[in-house]
Backbone as a ProteinNet text record, in pm:
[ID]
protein_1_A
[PRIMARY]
XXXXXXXXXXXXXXXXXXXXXXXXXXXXXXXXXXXXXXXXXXXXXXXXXXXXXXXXXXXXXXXXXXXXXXXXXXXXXXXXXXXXXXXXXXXXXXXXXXXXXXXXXXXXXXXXXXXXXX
[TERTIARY]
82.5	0	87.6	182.5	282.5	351	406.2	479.4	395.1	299.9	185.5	136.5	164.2	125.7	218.6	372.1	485.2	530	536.2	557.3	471.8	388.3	273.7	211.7	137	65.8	157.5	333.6	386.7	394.3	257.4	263.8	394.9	386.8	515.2	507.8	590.2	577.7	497.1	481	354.5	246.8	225.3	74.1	17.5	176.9	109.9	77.8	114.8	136.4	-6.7	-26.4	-180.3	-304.9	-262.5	-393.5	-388.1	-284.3	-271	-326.7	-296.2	-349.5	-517.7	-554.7	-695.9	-759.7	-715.6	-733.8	-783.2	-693.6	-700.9	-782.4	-854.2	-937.1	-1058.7	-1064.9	-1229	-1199.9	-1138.8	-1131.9	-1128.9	-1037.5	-1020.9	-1148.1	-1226.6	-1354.3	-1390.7	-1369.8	-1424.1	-1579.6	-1641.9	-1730.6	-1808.4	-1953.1	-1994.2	-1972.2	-1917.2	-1886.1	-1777.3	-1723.3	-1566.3	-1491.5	-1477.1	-1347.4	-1392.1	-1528	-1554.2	-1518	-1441.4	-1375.6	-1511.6	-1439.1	-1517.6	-1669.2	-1745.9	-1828.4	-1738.6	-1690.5	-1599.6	-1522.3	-1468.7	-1403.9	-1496.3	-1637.3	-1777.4	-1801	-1801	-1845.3	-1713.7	-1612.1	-1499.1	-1526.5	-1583.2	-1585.5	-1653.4	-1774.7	-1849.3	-1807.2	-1740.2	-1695.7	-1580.4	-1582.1	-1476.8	-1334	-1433	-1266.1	-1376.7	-1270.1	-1323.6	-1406.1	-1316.8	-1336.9	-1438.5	-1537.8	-1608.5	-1544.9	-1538.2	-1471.3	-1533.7	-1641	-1765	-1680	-1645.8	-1618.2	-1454.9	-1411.8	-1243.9	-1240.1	-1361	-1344.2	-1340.6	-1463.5	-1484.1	-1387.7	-1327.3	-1197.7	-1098.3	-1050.2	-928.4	-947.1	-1098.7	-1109.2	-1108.7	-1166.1	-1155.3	-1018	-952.1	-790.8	-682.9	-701.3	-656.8	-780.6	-824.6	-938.8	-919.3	-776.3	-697.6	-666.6	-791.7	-807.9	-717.7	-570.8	-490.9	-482	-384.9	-394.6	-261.8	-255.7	-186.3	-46.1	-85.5	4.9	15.5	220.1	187.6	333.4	418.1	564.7	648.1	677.2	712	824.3	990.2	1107.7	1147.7	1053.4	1051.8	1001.2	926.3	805.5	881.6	894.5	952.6	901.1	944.6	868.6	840.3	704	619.9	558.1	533.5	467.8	411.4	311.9	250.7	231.7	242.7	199	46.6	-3.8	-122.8	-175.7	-283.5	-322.9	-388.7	-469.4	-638.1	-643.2	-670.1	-702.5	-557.8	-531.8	-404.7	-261.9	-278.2	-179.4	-101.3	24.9	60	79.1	30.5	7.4	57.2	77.2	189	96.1	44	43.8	139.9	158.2	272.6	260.8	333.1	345.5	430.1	457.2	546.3	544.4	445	356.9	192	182.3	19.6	-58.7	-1.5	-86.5	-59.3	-34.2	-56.9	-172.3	-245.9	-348.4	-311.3	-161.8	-145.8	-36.2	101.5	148.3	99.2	148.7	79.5	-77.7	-118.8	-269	-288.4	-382.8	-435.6	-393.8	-297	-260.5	-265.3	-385.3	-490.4	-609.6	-642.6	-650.5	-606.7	-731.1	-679.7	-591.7	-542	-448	-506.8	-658.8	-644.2	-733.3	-784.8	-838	-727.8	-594.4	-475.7	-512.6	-513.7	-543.4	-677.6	-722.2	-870.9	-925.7	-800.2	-805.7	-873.6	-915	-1012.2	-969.7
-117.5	0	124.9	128.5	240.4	276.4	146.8	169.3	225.7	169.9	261.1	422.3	379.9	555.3	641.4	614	688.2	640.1	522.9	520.4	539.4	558.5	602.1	792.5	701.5	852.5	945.6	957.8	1060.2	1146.6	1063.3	1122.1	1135.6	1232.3	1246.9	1143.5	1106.7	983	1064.4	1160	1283.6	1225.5	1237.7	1213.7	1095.4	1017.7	821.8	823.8	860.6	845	873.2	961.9	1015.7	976.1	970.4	866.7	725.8	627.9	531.4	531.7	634.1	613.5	662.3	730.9	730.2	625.7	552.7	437.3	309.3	323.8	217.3	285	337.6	375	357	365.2	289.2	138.7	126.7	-23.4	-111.6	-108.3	-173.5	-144.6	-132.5	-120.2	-295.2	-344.5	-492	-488.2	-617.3	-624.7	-672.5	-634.9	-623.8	-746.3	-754.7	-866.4	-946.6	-892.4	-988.8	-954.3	-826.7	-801.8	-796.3	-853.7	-857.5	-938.5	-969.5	-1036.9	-1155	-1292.9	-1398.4	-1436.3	-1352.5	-1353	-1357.5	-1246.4	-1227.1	-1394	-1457.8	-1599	-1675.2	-1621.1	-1754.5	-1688.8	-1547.2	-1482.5	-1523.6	-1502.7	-1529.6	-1647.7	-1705.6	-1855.9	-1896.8	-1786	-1789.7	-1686.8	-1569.1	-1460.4	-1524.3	-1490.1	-1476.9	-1389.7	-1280.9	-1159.4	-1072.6	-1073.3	-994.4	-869.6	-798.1	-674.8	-702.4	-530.7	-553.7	-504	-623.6	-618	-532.5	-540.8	-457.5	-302.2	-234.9	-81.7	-91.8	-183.5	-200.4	-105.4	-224.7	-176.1	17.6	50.6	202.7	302.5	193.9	317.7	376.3	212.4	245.3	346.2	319.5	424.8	536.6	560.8	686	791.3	691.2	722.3	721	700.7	697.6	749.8	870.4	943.8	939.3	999.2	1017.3	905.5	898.3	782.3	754.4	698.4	683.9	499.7	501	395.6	261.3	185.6	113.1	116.1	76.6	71	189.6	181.2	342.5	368.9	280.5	327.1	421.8	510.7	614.5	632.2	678.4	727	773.1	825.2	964	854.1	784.3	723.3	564.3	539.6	437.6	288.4	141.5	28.1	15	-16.3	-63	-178.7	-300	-439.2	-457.9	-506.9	-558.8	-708.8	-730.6	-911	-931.6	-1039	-1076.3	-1179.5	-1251.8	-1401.4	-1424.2	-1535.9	-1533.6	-1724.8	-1736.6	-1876.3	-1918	-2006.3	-2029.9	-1961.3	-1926.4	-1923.6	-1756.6	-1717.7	-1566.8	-1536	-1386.7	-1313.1	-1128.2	-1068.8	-940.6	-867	-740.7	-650.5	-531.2	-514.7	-397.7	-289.2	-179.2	-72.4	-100.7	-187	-195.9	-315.9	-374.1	-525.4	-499.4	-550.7	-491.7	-600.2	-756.3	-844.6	-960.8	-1073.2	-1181.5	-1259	-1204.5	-1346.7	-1494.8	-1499.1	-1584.3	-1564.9	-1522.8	-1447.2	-1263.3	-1242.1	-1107.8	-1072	-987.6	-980.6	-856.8	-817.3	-728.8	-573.5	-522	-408.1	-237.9	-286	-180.7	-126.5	-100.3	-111.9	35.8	93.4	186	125.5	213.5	192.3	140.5	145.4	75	-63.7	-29.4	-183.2	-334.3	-270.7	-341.8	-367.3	-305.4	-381.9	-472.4	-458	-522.7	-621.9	-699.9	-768.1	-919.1	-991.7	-1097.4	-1198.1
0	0	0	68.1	62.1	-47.1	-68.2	-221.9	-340.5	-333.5	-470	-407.7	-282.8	-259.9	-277.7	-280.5	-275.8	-406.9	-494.3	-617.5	-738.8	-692.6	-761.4	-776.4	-633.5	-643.7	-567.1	-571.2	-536.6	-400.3	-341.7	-158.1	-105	-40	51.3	193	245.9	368.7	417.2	468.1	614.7	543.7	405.1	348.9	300.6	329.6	343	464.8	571.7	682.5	782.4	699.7	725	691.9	573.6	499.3	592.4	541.3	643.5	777.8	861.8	980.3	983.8	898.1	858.7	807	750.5	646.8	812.8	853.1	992.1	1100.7	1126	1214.7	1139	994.8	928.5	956.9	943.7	881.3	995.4	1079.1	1193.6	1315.3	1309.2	1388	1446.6	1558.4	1569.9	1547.6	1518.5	1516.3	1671.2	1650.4	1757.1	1837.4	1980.5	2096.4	2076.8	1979.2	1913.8	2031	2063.1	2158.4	2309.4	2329.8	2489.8	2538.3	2653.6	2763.7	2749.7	2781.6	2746.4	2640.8	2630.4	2528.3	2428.9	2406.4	2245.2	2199.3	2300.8	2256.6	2162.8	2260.4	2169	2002.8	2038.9	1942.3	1801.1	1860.6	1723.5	1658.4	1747.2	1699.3	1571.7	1576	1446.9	1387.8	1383.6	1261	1182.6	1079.4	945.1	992.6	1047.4	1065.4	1216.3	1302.4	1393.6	1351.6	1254.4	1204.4	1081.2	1094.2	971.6	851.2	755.6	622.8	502	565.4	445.2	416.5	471.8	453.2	417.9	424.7	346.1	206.8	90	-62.5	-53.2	45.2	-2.9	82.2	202.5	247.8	204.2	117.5	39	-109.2	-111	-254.3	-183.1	-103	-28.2	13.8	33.3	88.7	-75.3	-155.3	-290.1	-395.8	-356.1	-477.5	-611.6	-554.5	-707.4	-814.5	-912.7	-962.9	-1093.9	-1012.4	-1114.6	-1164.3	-1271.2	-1342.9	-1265	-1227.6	-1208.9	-1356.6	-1430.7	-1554.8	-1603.9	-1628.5	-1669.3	-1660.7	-1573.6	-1563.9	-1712.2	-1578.4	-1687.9	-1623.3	-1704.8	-1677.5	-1553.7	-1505.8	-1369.2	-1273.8	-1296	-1186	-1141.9	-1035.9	-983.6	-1026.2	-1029.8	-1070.3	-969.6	-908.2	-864.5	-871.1	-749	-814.7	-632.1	-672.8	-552.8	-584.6	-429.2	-488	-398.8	-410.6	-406	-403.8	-317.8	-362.2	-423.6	-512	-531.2	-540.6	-476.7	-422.8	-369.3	-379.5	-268.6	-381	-496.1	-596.7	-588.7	-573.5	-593.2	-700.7	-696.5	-782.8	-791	-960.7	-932.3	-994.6	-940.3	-1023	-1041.4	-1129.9	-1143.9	-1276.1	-1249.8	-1350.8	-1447.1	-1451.7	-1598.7	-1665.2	-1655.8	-1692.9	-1680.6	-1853.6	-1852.5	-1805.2	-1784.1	-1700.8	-1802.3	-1804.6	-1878.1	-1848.2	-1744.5	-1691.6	-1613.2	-1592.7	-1529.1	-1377.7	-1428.2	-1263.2	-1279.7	-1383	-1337.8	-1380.4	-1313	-1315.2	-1394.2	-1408.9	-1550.5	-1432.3	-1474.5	-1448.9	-1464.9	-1590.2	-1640.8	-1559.9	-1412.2	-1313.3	-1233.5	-1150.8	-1076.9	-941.8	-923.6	-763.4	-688.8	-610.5	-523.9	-502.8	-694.2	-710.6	-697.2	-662.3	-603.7	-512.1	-378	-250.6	-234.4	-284.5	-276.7	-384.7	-433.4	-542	-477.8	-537.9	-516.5	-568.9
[MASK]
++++++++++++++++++++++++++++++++++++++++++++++++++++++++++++++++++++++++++++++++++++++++++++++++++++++++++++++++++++++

Protein backbone atom coordinates (compact mmCIF):
# COMPACT_ATOMS: atom_id res chain seq x y z
CA UNK A 1 0.00 0.00 0.00
CA UNK A 2 2.83 2.40 0.62
CA UNK A 3 4.79 1.69 -2.22
CA UNK A 4 1.85 2.61 -4.70
CA UNK A 5 1.26 5.55 -2.60
CA UNK A 6 4.85 6.88 -2.76
CA UNK A 7 5.57 5.20 -6.17
CA UNK A 8 2.74 6.02 -7.61
CA UNK A 9 0.66 8.52 -6.44
CA UNK A 10 3.87 10.60 -5.37
CA UNK A 11 2.64 11.22 -1.58
CA UNK A 12 5.15 12.47 0.51
CA UNK A 13 5.78 9.83 3.69
CA UNK A 14 3.55 12.84 6.15
CA UNK A 15 0.74 12.14 3.49
CA UNK A 16 1.10 8.22 3.43
CA UNK A 17 1.36 8.45 6.83
CA UNK A 18 -1.80 10.16 7.25
CA UNK A 19 -3.93 8.67 4.99
CA UNK A 20 -2.71 5.31 6.43
CA UNK A 21 -3.50 6.13 9.80
CA UNK A 22 -6.96 7.30 8.59
CA UNK A 23 -7.34 4.37 6.47
CA UNK A 24 -7.01 2.17 9.92
CA UNK A 25 -9.37 3.75 12.15
CA UNK A 26 -12.29 2.89 9.29
CA UNK A 27 -11.32 -0.23 8.81
CA UNK A 28 -10.21 -1.74 11.94
CA UNK A 29 -13.54 -1.20 13.88
CA UNK A 30 -14.24 -4.92 15.70
CA UNK A 31 -17.31 -6.25 15.16
CA UNK A 32 -19.94 -6.24 17.57
CA UNK A 33 -18.86 -8.66 20.96
CA UNK A 34 -15.66 -9.89 19.14
CA UNK A 35 -13.47 -8.02 21.58
CA UNK A 36 -15.54 -8.57 24.90
CA UNK A 37 -13.76 -10.37 27.64
CA UNK A 38 -15.18 -13.98 27.46
CA UNK A 39 -18.28 -13.53 25.28
CA UNK A 40 -16.00 -12.27 22.45
CA UNK A 41 -14.04 -15.99 22.57
CA UNK A 42 -17.77 -17.54 21.69
CA UNK A 43 -18.45 -14.83 19.42
CA UNK A 44 -14.99 -15.30 17.24
CA UNK A 45 -15.86 -18.56 16.99
CA UNK A 46 -18.49 -17.90 14.47
CA UNK A 47 -16.96 -14.60 12.61
CA UNK A 48 -14.77 -14.77 9.45
CA UNK A 49 -12.66 -11.59 10.65
CA UNK A 50 -13.24 -9.94 13.94
CA UNK A 51 -13.37 -6.75 12.04
CA UNK A 52 -16.08 -5.54 9.72
CA UNK A 53 -14.71 -6.18 6.23
CA UNK A 54 -17.65 -4.58 4.45
CA UNK A 55 -16.18 -0.82 4.53
CA UNK A 56 -12.44 -2.00 3.46
CA UNK A 57 -13.44 -1.76 -0.62
CA UNK A 58 -14.84 2.03 -0.03
CA UNK A 59 -11.98 3.18 2.48
CA UNK A 60 -9.28 2.45 0.39
CA UNK A 61 -11.09 4.25 -2.54
CA UNK A 62 -11.55 6.86 -0.28
CA UNK A 63 -7.91 7.22 0.89
CA UNK A 64 -6.57 6.98 -2.90
CA UNK A 65 -9.39 9.44 -4.78
CA UNK A 66 -6.98 10.17 -7.07
CA UNK A 67 -8.08 7.82 -9.63
CA UNK A 68 -4.91 6.84 -11.15
CA UNK A 69 -3.95 3.96 -13.43
CA UNK A 70 -1.86 1.13 -12.09
CA UNK A 71 0.05 0.71 -15.55
CA UNK A 72 1.88 3.42 -16.69
CA UNK A 73 5.65 3.27 -15.64
CA UNK A 74 7.12 6.15 -16.88
CA UNK A 75 11.08 7.27 -16.78
CA UNK A 76 10.52 9.64 -13.69
CA UNK A 77 8.05 7.23 -11.86
CA UNK A 78 9.53 4.38 -9.84
CA UNK A 79 8.69 0.28 -10.70
CA UNK A 80 6.20 -0.63 -8.64
CA UNK A 81 4.68 -4.39 -8.15
CA UNK A 82 2.51 -5.59 -5.53
CA UNK A 83 1.99 -9.11 -4.88
CA UNK A 84 -1.23 -10.76 -4.06
CA UNK A 85 -3.23 -14.01 -3.62
CA UNK A 86 -6.38 -15.34 -5.31
CA UNK A 87 -7.03 -18.76 -4.23
CA UNK A 88 -4.05 -20.30 -2.69
CA UNK A 89 -1.79 -19.24 -5.97
CA UNK A 90 0.60 -15.67 -5.93
CA UNK A 91 0.07 -13.13 -7.83
CA UNK A 92 1.89 -9.41 -9.32
CA UNK A 93 0.44 -6.50 -10.23
CA UNK A 94 2.73 -3.98 -11.44
CA UNK A 95 3.46 -0.72 -13.51
CA UNK A 96 5.46 -1.96 -15.99
CA UNK A 97 3.57 -5.25 -16.93
CA UNK A 98 0.20 -4.92 -18.52
CA UNK A 99 -0.87 -8.45 -17.01
CA UNK A 100 -0.57 -11.82 -18.78
CA UNK A 101 -3.48 -13.47 -16.92
CA UNK A 102 -1.46 -15.84 -15.29
CA UNK A 103 1.48 -14.47 -12.63
CA UNK A 104 0.79 -11.08 -13.38
CA UNK A 105 -2.69 -9.81 -13.15
CA UNK A 106 -4.36 -7.29 -15.51
CA UNK A 107 -2.61 -4.08 -14.49
CA UNK A 108 -4.90 -1.81 -16.41
CA UNK A 109 -6.51 -1.12 -13.13
CA UNK A 110 -6.80 1.86 -10.77
CA UNK A 111 -4.48 1.92 -7.63
CA UNK A 112 -6.44 0.75 -5.24
CA UNK A 113 -8.38 -1.83 -7.11
CA UNK A 114 -4.76 -3.42 -6.04
CA UNK A 115 -5.43 -3.82 -2.51
CA UNK A 116 -8.71 -5.23 -2.77
CA UNK A 117 -8.06 -7.68 -5.42
CA UNK A 118 -10.12 -10.97 -5.16
Amino acid sequence: MIALALGIHKFKVEECTRRFRALCETVFQAKALATTPIIGWFARMFYYSIYETSVLESAIQKAFEERKVLFGHQGKTSKVVVTTTVGEKCHLFANYNWGDGKRYLNSNAYTWAAYVSR
